[in-house]
C-alpha positions in Angstrom: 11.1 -4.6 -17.6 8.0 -4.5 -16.7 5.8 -2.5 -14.4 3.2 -4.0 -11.6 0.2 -5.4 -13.4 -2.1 -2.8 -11.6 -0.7 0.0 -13.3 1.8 1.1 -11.0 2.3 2.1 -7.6 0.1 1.6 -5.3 -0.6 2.5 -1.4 0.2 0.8 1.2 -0.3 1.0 5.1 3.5 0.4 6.8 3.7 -0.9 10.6 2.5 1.5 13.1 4.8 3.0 16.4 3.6 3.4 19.1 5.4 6.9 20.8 4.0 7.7 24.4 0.1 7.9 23.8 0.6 8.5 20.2 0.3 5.8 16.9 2.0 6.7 14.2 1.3 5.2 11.3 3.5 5.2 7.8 1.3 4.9 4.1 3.9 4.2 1.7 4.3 4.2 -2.3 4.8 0.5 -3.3 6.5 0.2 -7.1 7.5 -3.2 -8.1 9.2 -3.7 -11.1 10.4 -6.8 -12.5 13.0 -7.9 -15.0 15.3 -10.6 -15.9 13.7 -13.0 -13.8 13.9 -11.0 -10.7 12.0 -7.9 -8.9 12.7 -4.6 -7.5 10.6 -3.0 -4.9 10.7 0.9 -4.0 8.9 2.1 -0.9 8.6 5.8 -1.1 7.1 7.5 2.2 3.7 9.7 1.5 1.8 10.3 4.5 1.9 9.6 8.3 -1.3 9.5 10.4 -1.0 10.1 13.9 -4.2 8.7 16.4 -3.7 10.1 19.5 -7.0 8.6 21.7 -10.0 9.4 19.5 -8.4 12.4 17.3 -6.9 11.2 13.9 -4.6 13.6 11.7 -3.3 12.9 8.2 0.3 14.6 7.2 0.8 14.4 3.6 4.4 14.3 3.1 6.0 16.8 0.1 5.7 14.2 -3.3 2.2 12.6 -2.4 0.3 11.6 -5.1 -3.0 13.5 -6.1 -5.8 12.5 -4.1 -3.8 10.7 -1.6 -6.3 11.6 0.9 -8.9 9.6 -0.5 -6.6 6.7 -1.7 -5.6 6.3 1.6 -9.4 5.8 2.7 -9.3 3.1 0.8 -7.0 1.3 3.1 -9.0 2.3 5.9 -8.8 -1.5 6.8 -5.8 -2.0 7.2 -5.8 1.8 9.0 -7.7 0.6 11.9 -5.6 -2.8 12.1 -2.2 -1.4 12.5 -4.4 1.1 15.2 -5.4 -2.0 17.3 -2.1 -3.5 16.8 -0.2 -0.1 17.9 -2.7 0.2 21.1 -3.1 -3.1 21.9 
């Protein structure tokens, strides 16, 4: 077995809900491992950002990687297009 070539898990921005004014938004844990000619994938919940109008708040869930805050700034991307998709 092997893990993912990037050195393990990695952050990911899950499909935002939209609940009354409020986006939530889901970052996830990605781990793939693959062996014996097939892959396994774990998705492990770490934080949930809520925009509500112009205000943005970040809830790290209990497990969440060092840092997460600015690991998830990385995917500030894909952030603000799951935001236009959850308004829009």
């Amino acid at each position: 077995m092997r893990e993912e070539e990037n050195g393990g898990p990695g952050l990911v921005v899950g499909g935002g809900q939209r609940i009354d004014d409020r986006c939530i938004i889901p970052i996830v844990r990605a781990l793939v491992v693959y062996g014996g000619g097939s892959a396994t994938v774990s998705l492990t919940p770490v934080a949930l950002l809520v925009t509500e109008g112009d205000n943005e708040y970040l809830a790290l869930l209990p497990g969440a990687p060092t840092k997460a805050g600015e690991k998830i700034e990385g995917l500030r991307a894909d952030i603000e297009r799951e935001k236009e998709k959850c308004t829009g």
